[in-house]
N, C-alpha and C positions, 0 to 999 in steps of 0.2 A: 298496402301492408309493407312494412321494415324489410328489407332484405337484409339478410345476413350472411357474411363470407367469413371462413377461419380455416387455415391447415394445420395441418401437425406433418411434421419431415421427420423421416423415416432413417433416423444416422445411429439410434442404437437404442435400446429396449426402453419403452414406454417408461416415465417416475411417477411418484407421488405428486412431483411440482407440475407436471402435465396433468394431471387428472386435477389437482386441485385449484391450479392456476387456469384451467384452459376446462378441460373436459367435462366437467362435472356441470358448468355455467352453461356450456351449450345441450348438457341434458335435462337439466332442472327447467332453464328457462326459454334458452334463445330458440329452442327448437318450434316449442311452444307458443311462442306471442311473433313467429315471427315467419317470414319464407327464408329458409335457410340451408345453406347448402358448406357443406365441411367435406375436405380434402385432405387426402393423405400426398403431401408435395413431395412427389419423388423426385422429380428434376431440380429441383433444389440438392438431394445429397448426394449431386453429381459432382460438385463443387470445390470436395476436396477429393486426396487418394480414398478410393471404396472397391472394396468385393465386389462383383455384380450380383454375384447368387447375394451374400449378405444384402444387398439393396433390398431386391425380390422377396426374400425373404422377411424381411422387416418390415415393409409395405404390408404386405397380407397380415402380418401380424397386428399392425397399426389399426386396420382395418377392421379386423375382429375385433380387436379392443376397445376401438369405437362404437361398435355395437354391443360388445358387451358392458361398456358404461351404462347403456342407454338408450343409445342415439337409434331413431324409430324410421325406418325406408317410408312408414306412411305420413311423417310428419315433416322430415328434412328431406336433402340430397346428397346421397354422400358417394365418394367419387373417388377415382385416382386421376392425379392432375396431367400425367401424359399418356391417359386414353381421350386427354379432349385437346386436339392441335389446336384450340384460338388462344391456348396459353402462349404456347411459343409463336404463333404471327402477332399478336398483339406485343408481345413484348419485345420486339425489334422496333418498332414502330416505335414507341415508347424511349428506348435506346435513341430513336433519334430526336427526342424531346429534353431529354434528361444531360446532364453535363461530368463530365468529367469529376471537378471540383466538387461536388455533392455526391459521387459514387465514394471516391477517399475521405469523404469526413463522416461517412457511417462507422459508428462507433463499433460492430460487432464485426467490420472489415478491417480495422486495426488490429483489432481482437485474434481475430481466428490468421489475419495475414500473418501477424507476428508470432502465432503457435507454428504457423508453418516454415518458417524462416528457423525458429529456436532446433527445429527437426532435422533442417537438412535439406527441405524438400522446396519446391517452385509451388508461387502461388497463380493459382489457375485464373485467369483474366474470368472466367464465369463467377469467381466469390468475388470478382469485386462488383461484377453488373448484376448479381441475385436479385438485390433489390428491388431492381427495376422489373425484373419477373412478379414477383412479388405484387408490385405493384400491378400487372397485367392479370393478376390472380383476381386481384379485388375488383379492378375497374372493368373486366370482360363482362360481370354481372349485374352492373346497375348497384352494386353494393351500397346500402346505407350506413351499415354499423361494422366493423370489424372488432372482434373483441379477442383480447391478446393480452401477454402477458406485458410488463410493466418495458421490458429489455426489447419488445420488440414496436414498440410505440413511434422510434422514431422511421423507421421503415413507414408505416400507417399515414406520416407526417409527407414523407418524399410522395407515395403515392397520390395524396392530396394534393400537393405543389404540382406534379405534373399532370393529373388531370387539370388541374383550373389554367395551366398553362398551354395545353395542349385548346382547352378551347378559349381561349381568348387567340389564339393563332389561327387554329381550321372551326372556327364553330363548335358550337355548344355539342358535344357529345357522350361525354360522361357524365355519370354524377361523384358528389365530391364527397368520399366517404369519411366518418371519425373514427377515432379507435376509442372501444369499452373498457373499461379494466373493473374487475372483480376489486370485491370492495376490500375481502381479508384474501391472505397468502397468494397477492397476486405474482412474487416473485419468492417460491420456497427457496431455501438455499442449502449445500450442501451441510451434512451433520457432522462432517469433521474440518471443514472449511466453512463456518459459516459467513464470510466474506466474501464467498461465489455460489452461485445460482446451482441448484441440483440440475447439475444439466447430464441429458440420457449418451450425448456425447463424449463425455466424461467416463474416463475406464476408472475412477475412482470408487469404487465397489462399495467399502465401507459407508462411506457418508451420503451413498443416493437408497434410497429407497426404491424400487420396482416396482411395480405394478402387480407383476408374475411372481414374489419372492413369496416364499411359504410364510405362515405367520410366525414360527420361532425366529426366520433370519430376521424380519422384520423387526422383531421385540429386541432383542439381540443388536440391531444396530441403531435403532433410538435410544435402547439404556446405555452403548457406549460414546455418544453421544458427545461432542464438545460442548462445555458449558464456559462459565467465565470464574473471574476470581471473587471470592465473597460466596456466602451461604445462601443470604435472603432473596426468594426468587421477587424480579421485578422485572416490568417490562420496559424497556429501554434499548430500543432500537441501534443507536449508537454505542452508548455506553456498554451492555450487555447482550452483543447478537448473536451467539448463542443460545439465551435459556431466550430473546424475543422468536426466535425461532423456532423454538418449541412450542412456544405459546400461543404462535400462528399457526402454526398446523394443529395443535388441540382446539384453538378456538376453530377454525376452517372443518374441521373434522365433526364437529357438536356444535355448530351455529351460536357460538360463542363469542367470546368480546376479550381480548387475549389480555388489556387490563386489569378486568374481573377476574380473569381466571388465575392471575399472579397473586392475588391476593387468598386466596382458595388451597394453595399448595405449601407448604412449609418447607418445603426441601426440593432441592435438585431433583433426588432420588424420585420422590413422588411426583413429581412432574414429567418424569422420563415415563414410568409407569403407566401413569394416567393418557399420557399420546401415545404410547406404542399398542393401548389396548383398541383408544378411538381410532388411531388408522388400522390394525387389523380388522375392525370391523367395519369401516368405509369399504375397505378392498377384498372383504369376503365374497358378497355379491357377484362383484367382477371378475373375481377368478372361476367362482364358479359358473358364472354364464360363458366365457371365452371358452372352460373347457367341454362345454355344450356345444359350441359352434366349430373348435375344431374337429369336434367328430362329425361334423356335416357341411364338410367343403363348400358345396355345392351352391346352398343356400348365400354363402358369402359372396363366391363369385356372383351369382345372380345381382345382388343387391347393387355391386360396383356395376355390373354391366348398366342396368336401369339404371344406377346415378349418372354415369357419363352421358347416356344419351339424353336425359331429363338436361341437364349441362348444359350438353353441347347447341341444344335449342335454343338455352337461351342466352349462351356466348357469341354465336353464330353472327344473329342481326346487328348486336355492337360492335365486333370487330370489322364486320363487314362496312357497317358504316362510320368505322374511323380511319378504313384503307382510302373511302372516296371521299372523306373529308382533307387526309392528309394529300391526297393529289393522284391518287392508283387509279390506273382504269381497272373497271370493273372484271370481272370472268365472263368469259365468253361461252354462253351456256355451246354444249357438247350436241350437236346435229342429233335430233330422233333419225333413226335407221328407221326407211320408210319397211315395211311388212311385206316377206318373202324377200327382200333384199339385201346380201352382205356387201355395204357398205368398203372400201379401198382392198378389196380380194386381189389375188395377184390374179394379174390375166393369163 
């Protein structure tokens, strides 16, 4: 069977571009035709300045909301990624595979290096080697498919590069995974920047859509929506990213063809309309199931408990066996204390 690995990082309230980019694919299908296991990467939003409580916080939330998509404990594994240590010993290993010159030419490490610099603030040596964690996300589980949004493909690519490097130096030990991409709104973008990704990191309020937002704020912030110059809606990616924007998330929203559906709407107006009603009703569901589940803590933590250790089974024997590939001696299993005996007692 296909194995499947996908996170989502936990740096600020769940969007539309996550549920329609990422979440909704691993509930519709990947869960389903595949073994698969989805993570809420929290050691990734260590990476810049963070709250702690706000980490914790958002984690759990992430998590809910992942079940509240959909996503099924009897079908997948779902996990938080530092209840399972073979992320982080795999991913030094890997650090020592991986090169300098290809950690600075990740294009989302110029990105976020240079938001941090415009701040004021020092950029943390961990946002430049993420990747390579990253990479130890996917390759700890024999992963076949990663499926991800369109911005994080080239990450998918390095992971690739250094498993097939890593055995062509210590022997065959990983397998060499590809990355998925969803066919429509694999990269939503903001509604009042449509020239940047609706990203949850973003304190840009207006132009992200939430997960959590009630249906007026919703409607309210697709009807005020950037659109382009000229009346006739069409879809045109370049030309008019904007009203294509819209027309991705109504086709994405009603299993539609954002073509087809430019030619269906006569106005702006009706086109804001018409997507502000299909995502309210995408993300009805959702919010009423998460508010189901935060009234029963319990049950959540359970689930993440049983994902890590389902995980950590099967993280275990790969990392173990890329420590004695790359040249580690083994662990030295711990003396059985023979019976009625305390073992090193003070005399």
């Amino acid at each position: 069977m296909t194995r499947v690995f996908s996170g989502i990082k936990p740096t600020g309230h769940l969007t539309l571009g996550n549920y329609l980019g990422a979440m909704r694919q691993w509930v519709q299908a990947d869960q389903h035709r595949s073994d698969a296991l989805f993570c809420v990467v929290d050691l990734h939003a260590l990476t810049v300045d963070h709250d702690p409580a706000r980490v914790r916080r958002l984690s759990r939330q992430a998590a809910t909301l992942l079940l509240a998509a959909g996503l099924d404990p009897e079908l997948c594994t779902l996990f938080v990624q530092s209840h399972v240590d073979e992320h982080a010993r795999l991913s030094y290993l890997l650090e020592c595979v991986a090169t300098d010159g290809e950690m600075r030419r990740m294009i989302q490490y110029k990105v976020k290096a240079a938001r941090e610099r415009e701040r004021g603030g020092s950029v943390r040596l961990s946002l430049l080697t993420y990747p390579v964690l990253m990479a130890a996300d996917i390759l700890a589980y024999g992963t076949d498919e990663v499926p991800v949004g369109d911005d994080q493909a080239q990450h998918v690519e390095l992971a690739r590069d250094l498993a097939v490097r890593f055995n062509q130096r210590y022997g065959h030990t990983f397998v060499v995974p590809r990355a998925t991409l969803p066919a429509v709104a694999a990269r939503v973008m903001n509604l009042q920047e449509p020239g940047s990704k609706m990203g949850k990191s973003d304190d840009s309020g207006p132009g992200i859509v939430y997960l959590l937002d009630e249906p007026d704020v919703v409607r309210k912030k697709i009807m005020r929506a950037v659109t382009d110059s000229g009346r006739e809606v069409v879809y045109d990616r370049e030309g008019r990213p904007g009203v294509a924007n819209l027309l991705e998330i109504l086709a994405a929203c009603t299993d539609g063809n954002p073509a087809e559906l430019a030619s269906v709407h006569r106005s702006y107006g009706a086109l804001k309309a018409a997507a502000a009603e299909a995502v309210v009703e995408v993300l009805r569901p959702v919010r009423a199931r998460h508010q189901e589940l935060c009234a029963d803590p319990g049950y959540v933590e359970g689930v993440l408990r049983e994902g890590a250790n389902k995980a950590r089974e099967m993280a275990r024997p790969v990392v173990d066996a890329a420590y004695r590939a790359i040249g580690l001696l083994p662990r030295v299993a711990e003396a059985e204390p023979v019976s009625g005996v305390v073992l090193n007692a003070a005399r």
